[in-house]
OpenMM code with the backbone's topology and positions (N, CA, C; nanometers):
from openmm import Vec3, app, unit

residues = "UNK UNK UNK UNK UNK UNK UNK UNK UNK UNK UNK UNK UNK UNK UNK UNK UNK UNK UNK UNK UNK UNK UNK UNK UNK UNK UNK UNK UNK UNK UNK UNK UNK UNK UNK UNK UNK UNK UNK UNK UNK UNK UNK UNK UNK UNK UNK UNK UNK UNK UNK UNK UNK UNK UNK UNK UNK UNK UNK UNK UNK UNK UNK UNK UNK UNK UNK UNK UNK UNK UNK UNK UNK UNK UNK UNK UNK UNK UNK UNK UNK UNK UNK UNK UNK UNK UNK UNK UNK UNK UNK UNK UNK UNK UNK UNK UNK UNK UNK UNK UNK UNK UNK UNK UNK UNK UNK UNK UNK UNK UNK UNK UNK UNK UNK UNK UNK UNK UNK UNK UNK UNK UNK UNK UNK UNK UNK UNK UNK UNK UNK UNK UNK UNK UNK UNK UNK UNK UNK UNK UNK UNK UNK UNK UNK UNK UNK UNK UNK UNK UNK UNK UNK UNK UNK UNK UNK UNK UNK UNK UNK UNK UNK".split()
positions = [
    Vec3(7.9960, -3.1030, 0.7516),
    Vec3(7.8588, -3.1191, 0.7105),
    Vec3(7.8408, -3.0860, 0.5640),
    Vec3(7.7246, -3.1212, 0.5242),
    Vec3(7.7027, -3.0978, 0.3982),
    Vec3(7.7340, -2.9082, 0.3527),
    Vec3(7.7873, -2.8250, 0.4119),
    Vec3(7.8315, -2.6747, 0.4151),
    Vec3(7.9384, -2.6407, 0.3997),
    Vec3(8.0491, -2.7947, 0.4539),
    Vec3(8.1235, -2.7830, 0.4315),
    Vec3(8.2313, -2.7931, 0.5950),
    Vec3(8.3249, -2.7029, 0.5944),
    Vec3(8.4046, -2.7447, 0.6831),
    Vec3(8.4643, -2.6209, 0.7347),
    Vec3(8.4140, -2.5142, 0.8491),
    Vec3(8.4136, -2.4119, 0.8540),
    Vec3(8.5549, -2.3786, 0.9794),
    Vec3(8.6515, -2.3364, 0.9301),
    Vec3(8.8150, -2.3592, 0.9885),
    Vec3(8.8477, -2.1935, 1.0041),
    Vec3(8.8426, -2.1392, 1.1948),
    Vec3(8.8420, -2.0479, 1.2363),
    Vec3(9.0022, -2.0212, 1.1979),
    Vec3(9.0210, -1.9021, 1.1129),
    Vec3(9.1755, -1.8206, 1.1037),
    Vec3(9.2220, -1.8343, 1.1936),
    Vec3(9.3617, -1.7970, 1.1650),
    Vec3(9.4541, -1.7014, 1.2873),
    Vec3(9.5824, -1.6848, 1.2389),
    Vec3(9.6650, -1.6092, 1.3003),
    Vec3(9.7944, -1.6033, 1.2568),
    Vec3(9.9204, -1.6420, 1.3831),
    Vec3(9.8449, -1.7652, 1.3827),
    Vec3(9.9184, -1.8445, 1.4679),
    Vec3(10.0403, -1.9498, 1.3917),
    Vec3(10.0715, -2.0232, 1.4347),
    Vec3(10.2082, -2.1348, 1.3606),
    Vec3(10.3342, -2.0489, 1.3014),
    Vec3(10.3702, -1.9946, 1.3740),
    Vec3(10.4683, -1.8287, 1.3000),
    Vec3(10.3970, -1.7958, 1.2190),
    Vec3(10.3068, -1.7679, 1.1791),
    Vec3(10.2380, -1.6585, 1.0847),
    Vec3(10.1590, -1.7284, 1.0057),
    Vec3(10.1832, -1.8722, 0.9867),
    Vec3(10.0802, -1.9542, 0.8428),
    Vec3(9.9628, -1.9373, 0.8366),
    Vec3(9.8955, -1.9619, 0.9902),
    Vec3(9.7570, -1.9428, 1.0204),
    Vec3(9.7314, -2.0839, 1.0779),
    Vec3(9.6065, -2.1035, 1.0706),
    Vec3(9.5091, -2.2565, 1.1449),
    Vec3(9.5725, -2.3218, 1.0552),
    Vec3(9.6684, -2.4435, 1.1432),
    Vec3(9.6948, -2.5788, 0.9787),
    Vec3(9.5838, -2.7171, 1.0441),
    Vec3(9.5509, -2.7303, 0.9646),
    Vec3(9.4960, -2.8960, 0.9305),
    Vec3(9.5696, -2.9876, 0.8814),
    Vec3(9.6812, -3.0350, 0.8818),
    Vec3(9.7795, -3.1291, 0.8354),
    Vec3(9.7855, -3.2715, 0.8628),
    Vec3(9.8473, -3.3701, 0.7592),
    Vec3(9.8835, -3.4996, 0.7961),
    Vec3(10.0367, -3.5308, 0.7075),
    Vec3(10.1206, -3.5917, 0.7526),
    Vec3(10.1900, -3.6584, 0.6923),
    Vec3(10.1910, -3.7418, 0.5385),
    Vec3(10.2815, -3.6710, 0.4732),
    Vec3(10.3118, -3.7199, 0.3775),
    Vec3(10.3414, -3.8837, 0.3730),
    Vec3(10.2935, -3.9782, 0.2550),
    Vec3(10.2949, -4.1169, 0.2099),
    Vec3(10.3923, -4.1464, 0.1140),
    Vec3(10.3464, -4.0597, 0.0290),
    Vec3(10.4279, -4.0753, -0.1427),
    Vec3(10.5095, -3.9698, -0.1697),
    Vec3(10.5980, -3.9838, -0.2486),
    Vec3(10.6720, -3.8603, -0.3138),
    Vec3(10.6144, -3.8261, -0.4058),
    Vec3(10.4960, -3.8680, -0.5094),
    Vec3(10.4650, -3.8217, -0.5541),
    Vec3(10.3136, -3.8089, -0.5393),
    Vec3(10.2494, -3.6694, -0.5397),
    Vec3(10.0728, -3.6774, -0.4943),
    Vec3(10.0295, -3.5946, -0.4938),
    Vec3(9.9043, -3.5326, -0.5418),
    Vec3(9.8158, -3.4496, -0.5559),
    Vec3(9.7415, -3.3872, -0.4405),
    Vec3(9.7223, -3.2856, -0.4096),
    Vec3(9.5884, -3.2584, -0.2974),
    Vec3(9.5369, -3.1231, -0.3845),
    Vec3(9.3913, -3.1542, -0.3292),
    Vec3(9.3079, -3.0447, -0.3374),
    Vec3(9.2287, -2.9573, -0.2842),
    Vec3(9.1277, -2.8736, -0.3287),
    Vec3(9.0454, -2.8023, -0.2065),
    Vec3(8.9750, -2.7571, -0.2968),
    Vec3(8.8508, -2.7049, -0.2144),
    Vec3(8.7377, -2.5913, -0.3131),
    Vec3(8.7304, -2.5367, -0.1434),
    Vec3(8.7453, -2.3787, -0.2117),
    Vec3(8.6902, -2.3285, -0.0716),
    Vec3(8.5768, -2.1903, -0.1163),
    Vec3(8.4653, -2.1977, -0.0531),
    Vec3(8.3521, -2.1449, -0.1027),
    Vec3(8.3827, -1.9843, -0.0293),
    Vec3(8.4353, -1.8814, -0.1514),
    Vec3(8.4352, -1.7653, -0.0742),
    Vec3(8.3628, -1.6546, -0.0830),
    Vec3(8.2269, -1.7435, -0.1037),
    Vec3(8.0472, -1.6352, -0.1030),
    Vec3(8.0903, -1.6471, 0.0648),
    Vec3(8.0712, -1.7219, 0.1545),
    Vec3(8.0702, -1.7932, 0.3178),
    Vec3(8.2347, -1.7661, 0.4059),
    Vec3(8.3216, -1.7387, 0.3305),
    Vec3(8.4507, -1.6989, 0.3788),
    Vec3(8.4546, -1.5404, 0.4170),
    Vec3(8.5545, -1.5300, 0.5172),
    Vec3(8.6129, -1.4043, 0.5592),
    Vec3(8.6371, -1.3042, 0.4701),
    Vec3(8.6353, -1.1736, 0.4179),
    Vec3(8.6808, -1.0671, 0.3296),
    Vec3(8.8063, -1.0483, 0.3577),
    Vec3(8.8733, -1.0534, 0.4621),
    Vec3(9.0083, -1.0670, 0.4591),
    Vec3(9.0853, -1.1610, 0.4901),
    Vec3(9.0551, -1.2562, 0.4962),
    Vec3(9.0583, -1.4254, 0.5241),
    Vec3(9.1168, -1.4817, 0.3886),
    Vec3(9.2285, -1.5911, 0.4173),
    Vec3(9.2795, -1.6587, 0.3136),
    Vec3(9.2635, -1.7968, 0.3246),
    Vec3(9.1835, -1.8542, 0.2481),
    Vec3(9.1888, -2.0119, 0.2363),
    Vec3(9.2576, -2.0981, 0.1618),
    Vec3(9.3821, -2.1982, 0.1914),
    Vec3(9.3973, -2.2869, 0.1076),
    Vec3(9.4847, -2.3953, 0.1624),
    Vec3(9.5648, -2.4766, 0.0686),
    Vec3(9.6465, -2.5658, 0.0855),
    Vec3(9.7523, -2.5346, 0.0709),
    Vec3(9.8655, -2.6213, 0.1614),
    Vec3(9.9999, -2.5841, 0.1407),
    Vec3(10.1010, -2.7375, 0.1767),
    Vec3(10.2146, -2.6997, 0.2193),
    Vec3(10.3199, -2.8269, 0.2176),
    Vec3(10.4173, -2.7393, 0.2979),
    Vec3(10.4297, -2.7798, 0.4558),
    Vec3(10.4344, -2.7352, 0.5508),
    Vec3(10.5989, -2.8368, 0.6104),
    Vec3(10.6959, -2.7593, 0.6085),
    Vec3(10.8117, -2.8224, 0.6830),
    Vec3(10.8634, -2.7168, 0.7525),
    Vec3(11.0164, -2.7602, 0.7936),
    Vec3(11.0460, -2.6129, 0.9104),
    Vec3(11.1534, -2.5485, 0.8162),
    Vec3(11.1773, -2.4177, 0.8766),
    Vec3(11.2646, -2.2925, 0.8512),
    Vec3(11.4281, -2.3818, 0.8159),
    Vec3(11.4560, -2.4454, 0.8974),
    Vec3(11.5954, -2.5112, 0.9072),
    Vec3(11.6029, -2.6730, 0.9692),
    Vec3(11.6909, -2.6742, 0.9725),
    Vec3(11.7183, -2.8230, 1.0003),
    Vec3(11.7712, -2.8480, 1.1458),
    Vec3(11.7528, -2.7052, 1.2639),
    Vec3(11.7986, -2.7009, 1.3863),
    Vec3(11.6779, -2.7472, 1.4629),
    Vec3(11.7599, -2.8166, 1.6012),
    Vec3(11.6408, -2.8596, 1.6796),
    Vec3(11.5242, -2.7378, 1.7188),
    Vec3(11.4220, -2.7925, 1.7077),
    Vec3(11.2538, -2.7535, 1.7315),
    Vec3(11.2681, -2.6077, 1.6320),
    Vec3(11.2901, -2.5775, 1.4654),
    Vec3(11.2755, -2.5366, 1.4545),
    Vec3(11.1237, -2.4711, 1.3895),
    Vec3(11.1233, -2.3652, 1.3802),
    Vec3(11.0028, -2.3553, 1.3476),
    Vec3(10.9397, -2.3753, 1.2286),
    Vec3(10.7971, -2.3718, 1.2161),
    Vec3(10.7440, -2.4315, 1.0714),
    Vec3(10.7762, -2.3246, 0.9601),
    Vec3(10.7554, -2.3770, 0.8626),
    Vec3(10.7435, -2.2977, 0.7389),
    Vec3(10.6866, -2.3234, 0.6097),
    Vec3(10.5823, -2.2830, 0.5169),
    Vec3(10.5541, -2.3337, 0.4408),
    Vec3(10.5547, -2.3155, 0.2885),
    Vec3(10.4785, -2.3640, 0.2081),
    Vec3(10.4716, -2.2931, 0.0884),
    Vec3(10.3661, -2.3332, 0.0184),
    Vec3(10.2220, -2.2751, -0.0578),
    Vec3(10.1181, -2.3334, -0.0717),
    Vec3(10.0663, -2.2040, -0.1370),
    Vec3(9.9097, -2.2465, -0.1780),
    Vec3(9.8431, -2.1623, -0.3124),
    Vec3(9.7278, -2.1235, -0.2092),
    Vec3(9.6425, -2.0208, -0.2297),
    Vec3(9.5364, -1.9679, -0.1406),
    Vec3(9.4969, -1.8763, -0.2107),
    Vec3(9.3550, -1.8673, -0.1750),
    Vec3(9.2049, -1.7842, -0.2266),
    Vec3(9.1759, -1.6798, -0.1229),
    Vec3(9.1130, -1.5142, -0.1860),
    Vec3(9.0984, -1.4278, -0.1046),
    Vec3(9.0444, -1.3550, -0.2382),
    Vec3(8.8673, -1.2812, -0.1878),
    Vec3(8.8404, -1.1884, -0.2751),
    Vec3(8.8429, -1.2463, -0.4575),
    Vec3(8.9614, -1.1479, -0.4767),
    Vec3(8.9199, -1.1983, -0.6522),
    Vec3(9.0748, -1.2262, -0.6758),
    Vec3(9.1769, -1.3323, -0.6098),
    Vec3(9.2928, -1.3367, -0.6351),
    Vec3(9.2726, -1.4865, -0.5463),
    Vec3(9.4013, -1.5331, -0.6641),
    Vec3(9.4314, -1.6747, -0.5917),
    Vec3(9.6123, -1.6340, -0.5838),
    Vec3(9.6750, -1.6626, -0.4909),
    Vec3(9.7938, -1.6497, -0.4975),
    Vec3(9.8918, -1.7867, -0.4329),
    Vec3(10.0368, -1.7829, -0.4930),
    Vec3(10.0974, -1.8832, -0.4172),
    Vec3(10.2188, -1.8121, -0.3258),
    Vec3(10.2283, -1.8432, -0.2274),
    Vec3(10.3470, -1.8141, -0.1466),
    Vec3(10.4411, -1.9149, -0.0558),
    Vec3(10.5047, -1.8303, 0.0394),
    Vec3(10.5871, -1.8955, 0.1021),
    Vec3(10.6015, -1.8276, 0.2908),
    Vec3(10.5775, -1.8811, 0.3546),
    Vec3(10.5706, -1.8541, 0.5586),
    Vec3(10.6964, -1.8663, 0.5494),
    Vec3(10.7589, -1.8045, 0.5839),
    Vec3(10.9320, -1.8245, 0.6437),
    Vec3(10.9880, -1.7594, 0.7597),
    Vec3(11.0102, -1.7395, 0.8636),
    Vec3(11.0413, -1.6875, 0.9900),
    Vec3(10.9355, -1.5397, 0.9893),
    Vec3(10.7820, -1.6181, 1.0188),
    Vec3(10.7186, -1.5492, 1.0424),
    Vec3(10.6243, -1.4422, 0.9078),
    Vec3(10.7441, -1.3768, 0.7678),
    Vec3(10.7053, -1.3125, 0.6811),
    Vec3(10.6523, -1.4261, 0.5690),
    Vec3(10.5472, -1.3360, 0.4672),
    Vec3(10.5223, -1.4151, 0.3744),
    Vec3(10.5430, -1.2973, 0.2534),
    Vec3(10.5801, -1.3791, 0.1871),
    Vec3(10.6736, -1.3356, 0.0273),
    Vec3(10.5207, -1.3987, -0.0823),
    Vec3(10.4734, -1.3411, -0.1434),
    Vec3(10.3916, -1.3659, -0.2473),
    Vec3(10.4908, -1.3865, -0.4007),
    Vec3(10.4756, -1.5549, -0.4230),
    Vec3(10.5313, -1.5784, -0.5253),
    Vec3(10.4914, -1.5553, -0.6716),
    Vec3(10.3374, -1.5583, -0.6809),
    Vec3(10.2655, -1.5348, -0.7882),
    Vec3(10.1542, -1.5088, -0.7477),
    Vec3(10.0184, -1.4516, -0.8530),
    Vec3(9.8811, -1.3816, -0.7944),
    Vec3(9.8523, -1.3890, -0.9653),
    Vec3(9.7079, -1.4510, -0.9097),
    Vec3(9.6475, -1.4509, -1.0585),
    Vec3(9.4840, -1.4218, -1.0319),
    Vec3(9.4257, -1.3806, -1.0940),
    Vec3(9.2656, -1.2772, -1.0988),
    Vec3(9.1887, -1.4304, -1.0857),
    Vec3(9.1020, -1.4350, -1.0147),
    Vec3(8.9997, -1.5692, -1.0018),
    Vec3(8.8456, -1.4977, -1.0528),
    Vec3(8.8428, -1.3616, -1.1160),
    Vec3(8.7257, -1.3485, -1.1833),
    Vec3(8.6058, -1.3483, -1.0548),
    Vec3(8.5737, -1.2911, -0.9811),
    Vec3(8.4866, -1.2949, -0.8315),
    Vec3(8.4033, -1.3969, -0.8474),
    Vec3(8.5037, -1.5202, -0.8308),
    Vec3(8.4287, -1.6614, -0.8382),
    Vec3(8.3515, -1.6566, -0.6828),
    Vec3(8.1928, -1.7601, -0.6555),
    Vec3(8.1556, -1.7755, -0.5553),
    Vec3(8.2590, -1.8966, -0.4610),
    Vec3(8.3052, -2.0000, -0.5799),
    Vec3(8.4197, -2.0694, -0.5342),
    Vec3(8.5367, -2.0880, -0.6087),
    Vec3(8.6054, -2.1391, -0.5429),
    Vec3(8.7707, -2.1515, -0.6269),
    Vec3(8.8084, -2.3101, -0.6078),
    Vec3(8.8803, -2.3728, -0.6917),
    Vec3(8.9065, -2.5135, -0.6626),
    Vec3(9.0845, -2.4745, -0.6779),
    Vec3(9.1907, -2.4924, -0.5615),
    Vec3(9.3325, -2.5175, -0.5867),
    Vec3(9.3516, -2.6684, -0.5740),
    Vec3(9.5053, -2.6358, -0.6631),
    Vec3(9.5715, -2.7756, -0.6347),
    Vec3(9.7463, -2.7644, -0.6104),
    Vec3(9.7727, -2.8446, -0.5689),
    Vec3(9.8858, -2.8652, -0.5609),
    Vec3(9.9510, -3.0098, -0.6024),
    Vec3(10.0453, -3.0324, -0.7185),
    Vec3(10.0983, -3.1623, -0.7527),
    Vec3(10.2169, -3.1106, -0.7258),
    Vec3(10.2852, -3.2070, -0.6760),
    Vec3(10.3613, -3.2675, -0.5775),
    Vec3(10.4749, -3.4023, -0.6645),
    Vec3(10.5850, -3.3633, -0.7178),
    Vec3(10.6916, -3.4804, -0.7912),
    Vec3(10.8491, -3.4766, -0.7140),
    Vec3(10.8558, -3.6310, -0.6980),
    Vec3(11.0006, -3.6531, -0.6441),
    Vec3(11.0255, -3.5953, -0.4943),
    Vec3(10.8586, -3.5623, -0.4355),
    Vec3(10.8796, -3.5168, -0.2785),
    Vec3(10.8748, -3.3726, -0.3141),
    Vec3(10.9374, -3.2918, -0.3685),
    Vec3(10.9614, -3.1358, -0.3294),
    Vec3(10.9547, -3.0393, -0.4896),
    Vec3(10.9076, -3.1095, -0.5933),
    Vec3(10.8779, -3.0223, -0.7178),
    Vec3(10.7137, -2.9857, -0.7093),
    Vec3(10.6790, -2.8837, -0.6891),
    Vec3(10.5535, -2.8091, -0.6607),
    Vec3(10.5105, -2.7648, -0.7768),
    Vec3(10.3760, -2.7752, -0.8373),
    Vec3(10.2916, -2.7012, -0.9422),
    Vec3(10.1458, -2.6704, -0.8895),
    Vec3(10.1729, -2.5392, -0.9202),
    Vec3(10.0397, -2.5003, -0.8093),
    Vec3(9.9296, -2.4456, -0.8978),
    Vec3(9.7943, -2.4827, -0.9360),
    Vec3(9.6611, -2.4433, -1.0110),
    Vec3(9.5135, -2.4200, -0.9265),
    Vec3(9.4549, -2.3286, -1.0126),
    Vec3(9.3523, -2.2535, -0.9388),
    Vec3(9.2285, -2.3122, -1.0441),
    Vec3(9.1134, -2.2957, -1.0403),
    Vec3(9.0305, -2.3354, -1.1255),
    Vec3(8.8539, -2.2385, -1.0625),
    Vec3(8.8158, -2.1553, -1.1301),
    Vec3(8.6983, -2.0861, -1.1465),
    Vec3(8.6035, -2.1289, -1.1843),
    Vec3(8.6037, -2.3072, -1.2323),
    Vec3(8.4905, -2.3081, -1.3834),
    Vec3(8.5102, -2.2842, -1.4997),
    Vec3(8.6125, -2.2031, -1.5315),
    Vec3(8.6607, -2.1014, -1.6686),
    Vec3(8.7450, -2.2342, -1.6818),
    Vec3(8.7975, -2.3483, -1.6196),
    Vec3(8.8798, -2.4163, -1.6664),
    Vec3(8.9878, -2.4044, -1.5715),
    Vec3(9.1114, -2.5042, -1.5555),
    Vec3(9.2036, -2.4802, -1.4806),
    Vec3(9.3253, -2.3995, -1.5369),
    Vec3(9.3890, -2.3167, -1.3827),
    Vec3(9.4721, -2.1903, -1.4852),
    Vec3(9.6335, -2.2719, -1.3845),
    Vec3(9.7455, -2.2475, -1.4315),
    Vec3(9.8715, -2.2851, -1.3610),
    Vec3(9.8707, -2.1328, -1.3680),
    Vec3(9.9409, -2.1450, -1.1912),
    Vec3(9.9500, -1.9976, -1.1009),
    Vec3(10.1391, -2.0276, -1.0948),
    Vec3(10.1944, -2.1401, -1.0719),
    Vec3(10.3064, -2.1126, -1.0850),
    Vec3(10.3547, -2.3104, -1.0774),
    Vec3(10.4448, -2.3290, -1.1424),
    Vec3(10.5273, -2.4879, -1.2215),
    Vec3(10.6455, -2.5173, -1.1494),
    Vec3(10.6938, -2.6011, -1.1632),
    Vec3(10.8270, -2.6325, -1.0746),
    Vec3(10.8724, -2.5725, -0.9955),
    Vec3(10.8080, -2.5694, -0.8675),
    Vec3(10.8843, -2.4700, -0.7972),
    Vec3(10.9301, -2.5531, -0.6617),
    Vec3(11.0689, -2.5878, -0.6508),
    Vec3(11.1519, -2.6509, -0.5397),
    Vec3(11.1046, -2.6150, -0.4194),
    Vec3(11.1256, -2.7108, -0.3306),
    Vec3(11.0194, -2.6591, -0.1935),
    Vec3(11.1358, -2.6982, -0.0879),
    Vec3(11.2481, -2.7919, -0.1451),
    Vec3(11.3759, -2.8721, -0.0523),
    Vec3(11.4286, -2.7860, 0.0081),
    Vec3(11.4146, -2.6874, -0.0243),
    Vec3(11.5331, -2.5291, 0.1068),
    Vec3(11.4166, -2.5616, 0.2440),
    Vec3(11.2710, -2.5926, 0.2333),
    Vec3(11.2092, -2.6157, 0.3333),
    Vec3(11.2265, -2.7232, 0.3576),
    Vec3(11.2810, -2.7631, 0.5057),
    Vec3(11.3345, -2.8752, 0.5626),
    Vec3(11.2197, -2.9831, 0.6175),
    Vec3(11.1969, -3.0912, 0.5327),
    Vec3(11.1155, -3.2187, 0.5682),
    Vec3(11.0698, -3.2039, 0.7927),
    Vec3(10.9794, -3.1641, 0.7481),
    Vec3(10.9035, -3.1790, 0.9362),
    Vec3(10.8786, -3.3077, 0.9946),
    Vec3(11.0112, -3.3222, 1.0784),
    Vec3(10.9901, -3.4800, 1.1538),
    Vec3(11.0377, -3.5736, 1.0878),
    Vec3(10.9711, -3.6198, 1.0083),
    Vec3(11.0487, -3.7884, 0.8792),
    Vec3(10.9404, -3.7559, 0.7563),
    Vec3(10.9046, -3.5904, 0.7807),
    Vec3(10.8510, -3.5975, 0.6127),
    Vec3(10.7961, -3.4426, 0.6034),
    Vec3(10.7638, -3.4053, 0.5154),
    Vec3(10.6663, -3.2792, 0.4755),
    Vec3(10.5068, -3.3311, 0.5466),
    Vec3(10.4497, -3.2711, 0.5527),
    Vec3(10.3026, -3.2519, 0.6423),
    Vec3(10.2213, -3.1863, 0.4692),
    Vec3(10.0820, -3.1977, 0.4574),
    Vec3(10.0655, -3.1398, 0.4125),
    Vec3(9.9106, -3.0806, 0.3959),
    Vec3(9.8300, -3.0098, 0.4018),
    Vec3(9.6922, -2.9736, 0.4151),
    Vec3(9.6153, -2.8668, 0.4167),
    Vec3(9.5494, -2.7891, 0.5405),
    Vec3(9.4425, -2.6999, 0.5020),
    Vec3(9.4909, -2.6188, 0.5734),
    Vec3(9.4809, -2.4602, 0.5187),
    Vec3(9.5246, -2.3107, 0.6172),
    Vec3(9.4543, -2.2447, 0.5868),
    Vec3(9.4009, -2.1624, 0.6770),
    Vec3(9.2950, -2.0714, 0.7126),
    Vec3(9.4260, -1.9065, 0.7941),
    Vec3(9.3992, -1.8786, 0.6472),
    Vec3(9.4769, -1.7367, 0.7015),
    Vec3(9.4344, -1.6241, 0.7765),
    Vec3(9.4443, -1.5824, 0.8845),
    Vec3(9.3782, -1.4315, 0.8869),
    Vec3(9.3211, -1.3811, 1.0356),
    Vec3(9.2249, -1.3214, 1.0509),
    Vec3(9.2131, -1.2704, 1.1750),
    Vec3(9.1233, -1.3250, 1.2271),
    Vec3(9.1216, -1.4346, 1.3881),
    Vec3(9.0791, -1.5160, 1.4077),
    Vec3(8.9292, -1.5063, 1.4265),
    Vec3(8.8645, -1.3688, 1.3930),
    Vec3(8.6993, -1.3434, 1.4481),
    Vec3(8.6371, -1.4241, 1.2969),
    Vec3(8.7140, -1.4406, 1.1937),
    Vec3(8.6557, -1.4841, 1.0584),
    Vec3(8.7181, -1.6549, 1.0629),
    Vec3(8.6334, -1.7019, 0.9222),
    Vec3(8.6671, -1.8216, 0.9229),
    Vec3(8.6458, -1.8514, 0.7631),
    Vec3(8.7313, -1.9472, 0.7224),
    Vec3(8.7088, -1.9842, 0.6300),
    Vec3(8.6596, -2.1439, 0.5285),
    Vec3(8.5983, -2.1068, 0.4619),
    Vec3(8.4527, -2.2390, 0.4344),
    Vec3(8.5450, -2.3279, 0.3582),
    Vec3(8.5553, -2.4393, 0.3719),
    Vec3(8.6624, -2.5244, 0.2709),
    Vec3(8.5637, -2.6619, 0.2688),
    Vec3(8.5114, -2.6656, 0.1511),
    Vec3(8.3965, -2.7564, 0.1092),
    Vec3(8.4531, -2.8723, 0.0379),
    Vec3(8.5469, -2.8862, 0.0072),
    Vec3(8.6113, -3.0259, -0.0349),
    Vec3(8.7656, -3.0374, -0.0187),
    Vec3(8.7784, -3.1432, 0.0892),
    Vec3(8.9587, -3.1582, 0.0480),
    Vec3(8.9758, -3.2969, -0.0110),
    Vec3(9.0926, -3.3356, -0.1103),
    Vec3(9.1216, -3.4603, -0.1324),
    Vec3(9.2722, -3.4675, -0.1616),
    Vec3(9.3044, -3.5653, -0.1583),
    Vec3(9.4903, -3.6291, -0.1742),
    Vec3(9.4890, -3.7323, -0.2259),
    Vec3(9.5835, -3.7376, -0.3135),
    Vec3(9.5616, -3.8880, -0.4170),
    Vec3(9.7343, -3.9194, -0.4342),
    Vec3(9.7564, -3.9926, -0.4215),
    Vec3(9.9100, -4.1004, -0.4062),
    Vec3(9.8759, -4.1398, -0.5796),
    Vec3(10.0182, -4.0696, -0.6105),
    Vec3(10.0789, -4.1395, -0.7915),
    Vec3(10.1705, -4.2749, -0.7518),
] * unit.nanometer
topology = app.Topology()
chain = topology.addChain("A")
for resn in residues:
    res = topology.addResidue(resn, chain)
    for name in ("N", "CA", "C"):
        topology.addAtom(name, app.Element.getBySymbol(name[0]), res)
């Protein structure tokens, strides 16, 4: 609705949380998000990520790697058998919203940016995503709602654009 798109947490999918995902098109492509965190959880993490599995063994489990909003920090990480490793963390200034992105080159070169209004900031640049093994006949890629499932988090615009 015009409020937006209100996506109940959890720390379900080995640990990622709620995914919203679709299959990858292009190797090379953009997605985005604004997630409004005046209306989000206080301990709730909203964002986008690029979601394949742990290994390359049958039904293994997911794993991801993606940028997310909480409080006054945007950070990028990585889900891997369950733990998450914080790759970078940068101050979002106690924005009411945050806009991330994720560009996406050659399938698995990741550059991940946050944006306050103040302008857009790079949170972290080339960062290889291929140790995470393509899910099914491709990477998945979309919306996660981190956290404890009584909260939820407000994600007021998503988009994906094919280079």
């Amino acid at each position: 609705g015009e409020n937006g798109l209100m996506v109940r947490a959890s720390r379900k999918n080995e640990n990622l949380g709620t995914l919203l995902v679709q299959q990858t098109t292009s190797p090379d492509y953009e997605i985005s998000t604004v997630i409004d965190l005046a209306s989000t959880g206080n301990t709730t993490q909203g964002g986008i990520a690029i979601v394949g599995a742990k290994d390359n063994s049958f039904a293994a489990p997911v794993a991801a790697m993606g940028i997310s909003a909480r409080n006054e920090s945007s950070m990028v990480w990585e889900t891997r058998d369950r733990q998450t490793d914080i790759l970078e963390e940068v101050s979002i200034n106690s924005a009411d919203q945050v806009q991330l992105k994720i560009a996406v080159s050659d399938g698995h070169i990741l550059t991940f940016s946050a944006q306050t209004g103040e302008g857009w900031q790079t949170v972290a640049e080339n960062v290889d995503v291929s140790h995470l093994v393509p899910w099914g006949m491709g990477f998945r890629f979309g919306m996660v709602a981190k956290g404890d499932s009584s909260e939820f988090v407000n994600f007021r615009e998503f988009r994906s654009v094919n280079f």
